[in-house]
Residue, then its C-alpha position, 0 to 999 in steps of 0.5 A: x500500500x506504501x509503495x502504491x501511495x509513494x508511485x502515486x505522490x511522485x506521480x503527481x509531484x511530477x505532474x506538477x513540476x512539469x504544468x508549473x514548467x510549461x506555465x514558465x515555458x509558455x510566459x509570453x514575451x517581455x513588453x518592451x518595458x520588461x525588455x529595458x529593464x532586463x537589459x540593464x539588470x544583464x548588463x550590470x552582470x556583463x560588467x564583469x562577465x565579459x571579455x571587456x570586464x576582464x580587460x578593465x574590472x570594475x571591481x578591485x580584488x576580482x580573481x581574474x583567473x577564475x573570471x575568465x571561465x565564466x565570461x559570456x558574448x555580450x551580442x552572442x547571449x543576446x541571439x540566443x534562445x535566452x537573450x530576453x531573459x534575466x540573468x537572475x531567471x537562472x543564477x538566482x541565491x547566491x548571485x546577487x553578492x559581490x564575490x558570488x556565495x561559495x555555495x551559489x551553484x548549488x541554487x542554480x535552476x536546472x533545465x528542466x525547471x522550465x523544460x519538464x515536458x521537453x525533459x522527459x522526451x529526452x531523458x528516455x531518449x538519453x537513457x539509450x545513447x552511447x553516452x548514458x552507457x558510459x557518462x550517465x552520472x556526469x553528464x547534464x543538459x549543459x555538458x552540450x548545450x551551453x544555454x549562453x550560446x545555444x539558438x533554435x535551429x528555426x531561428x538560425x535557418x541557414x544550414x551552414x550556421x546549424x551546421x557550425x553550432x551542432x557540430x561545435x559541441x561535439x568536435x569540442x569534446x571528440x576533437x580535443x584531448x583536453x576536453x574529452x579527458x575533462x569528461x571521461x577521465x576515467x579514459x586513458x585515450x581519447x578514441x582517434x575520430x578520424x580514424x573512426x570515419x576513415x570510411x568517409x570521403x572527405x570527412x572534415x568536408x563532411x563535418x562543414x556541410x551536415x551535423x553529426x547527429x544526421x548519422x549518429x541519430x536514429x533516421x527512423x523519424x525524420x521530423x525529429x531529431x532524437x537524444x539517442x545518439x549512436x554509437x560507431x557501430x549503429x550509425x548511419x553509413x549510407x551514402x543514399x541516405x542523405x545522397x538522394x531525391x528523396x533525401x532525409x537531409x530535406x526534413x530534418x537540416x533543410x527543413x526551416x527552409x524547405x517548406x519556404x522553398x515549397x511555396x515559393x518554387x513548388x519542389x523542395x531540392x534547390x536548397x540542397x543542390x546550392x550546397x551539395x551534390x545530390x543524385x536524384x535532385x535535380x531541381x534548382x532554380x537556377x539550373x532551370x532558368x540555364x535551360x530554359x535561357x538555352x532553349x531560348x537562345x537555340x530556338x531564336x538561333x533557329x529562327x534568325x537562322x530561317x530568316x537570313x536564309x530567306x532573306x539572302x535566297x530572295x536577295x540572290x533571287x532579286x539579283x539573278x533576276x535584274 
């Protein structure tokens, strides 16, 4: 019966920790003088926590050393998903005194006190990746997404961009001796990543153009990116997969614009096909106006060719006649 009513209470504390996140999740946006007003709260912060703040301090006595892995974008945090929010949204107790309390960590809001739906999604997503096979105690939303830096791949839109940002966070560990032995100290050798995908061409070329996650993911959704990252053994290896008409890159790292570009030209492939090979996708925008300019050029070529013929045959005619 105890345990009954223990299932039922975390049941309903969970219940309610995720209504009273979605609330949070759901504020609309600050008016514009809530906005002001979050600025100057923020910059107050920025002071200090920022390149400039290092540069020159406004405080006597600051550990220099310390501040400079705690420094944050000014312009960067601003574009971020949390840029209207205040500083203090987050970074709560513990904050507001000057040097921060020894202890202000420990109050610190954690994702999923505005996140709770969002949280759940992944967590079991998370709980069949590679990572939770060997870092699941380690490893926390902030181990990837820095909520300083991190921006909806909606509002970016340009793939490049999406690219550069989603492939950052896992170059800077699988690329980097010193971050992966942060992470996993417990390995002594970080594993050699290009020669994990010595099977693919042109691998760095590869890691510019398309995110990680697009192999290393579950490709069954397309909708969706998952949480579940794949080890080397479970991703995604063919070629097709992405190099095809009917390519999953359209619906998952094309899809903020795809839908745009359905509307505007009526198929989906030109985005693509300005940035990379794809067999199968031949419609661009650009390619069909080549052509169309071509088929152009050669019927005027027939034509004015069919008029010279005649003009000269009834010049020659005109002539042998006189």
């Amino acid at each position: 019966m105890f345990a009954n009513f223990k299932n039922k209470l975390c049941g309903a504390l969970a219940l309610l920790v995720m209504l009273t996140a979605t609330a949070f999740a759901d504020d609309p946006p600050p008016t514009p003088e809530e906005l002001a007003k979050i600025k100057t709260a923020n910059a107050e912060c920025l002071t200090c926590h920022s390149e400039a703040g290092l540069k020159k301090p406004p405080k006597e006595g600051l550990d220099l050393k310390k501040l400079r892995n705690y420094l944050v974008d000014p312009d960067t945090f601003t574009a971020s998903d949390h840029g209207q929010m205040a500083c203090s949204k987050c970074h709560g107790d513990g904050y507001d005194k000057h040097p921060h309390d020894a202890k202000a960590k420990e109050g610190l809001s954690e994702c999923q006190d505005c996140h709770a739906r969002k949280a759940m999604r992944i967590e079991r997503q998370f709980d069949k990746s590679v990572h939770a096979e060997h870092l699941s105690d380690s490893f926390t939303c902030s181990t990837c997404h820095d909520p300083h830096v991190m921006t909806l791949a909606a509002k970016l839109r340009d793939p490049h961009k999406i690219v550069a940002q989603d492939n950052k966070i896992c170059l800077d560990c699988h690329d980097s001796d010193l971050a992966f032995a942060k992470i996993a100290p417990e390995k002594k050798k970080r594993p050699p990543i290009d020669e994990i995908h010595s099977w693919l061409p042109n691998t760095r070329l590869h890691w510019q153009a398309v995110r990680c996650i697009e192999c290393h993911t579950p490709t069954e959704d397309k909708l969706s990116l998952s949480h579940e990252i794949l080890n080397k053994d479970k991703a995604e290896k063919k070629c097709a997969t992405c190099h095809s008409a009917n390519t999953s890159l359209n619906a998952r790292l094309y899809r903020h614009l795809a839908k745009e570009e359905q509307n505007k030209y009526g198929f989906l492939n030109s985005v693509i096909l300005s940035n990379s090979y794809v067999v199968g996708a031949t419609r661009n925008p650009s390619i069909d106006w080549i052509v169309i300019g071509l088929f152009v050029a050669i019927v005027v070529g027939v034509i004015g060719h069919g008029l010279v013929r005649i003009i000269t045959t009834r010049m020659r005619r005109s002539k042998n006649h006189d």
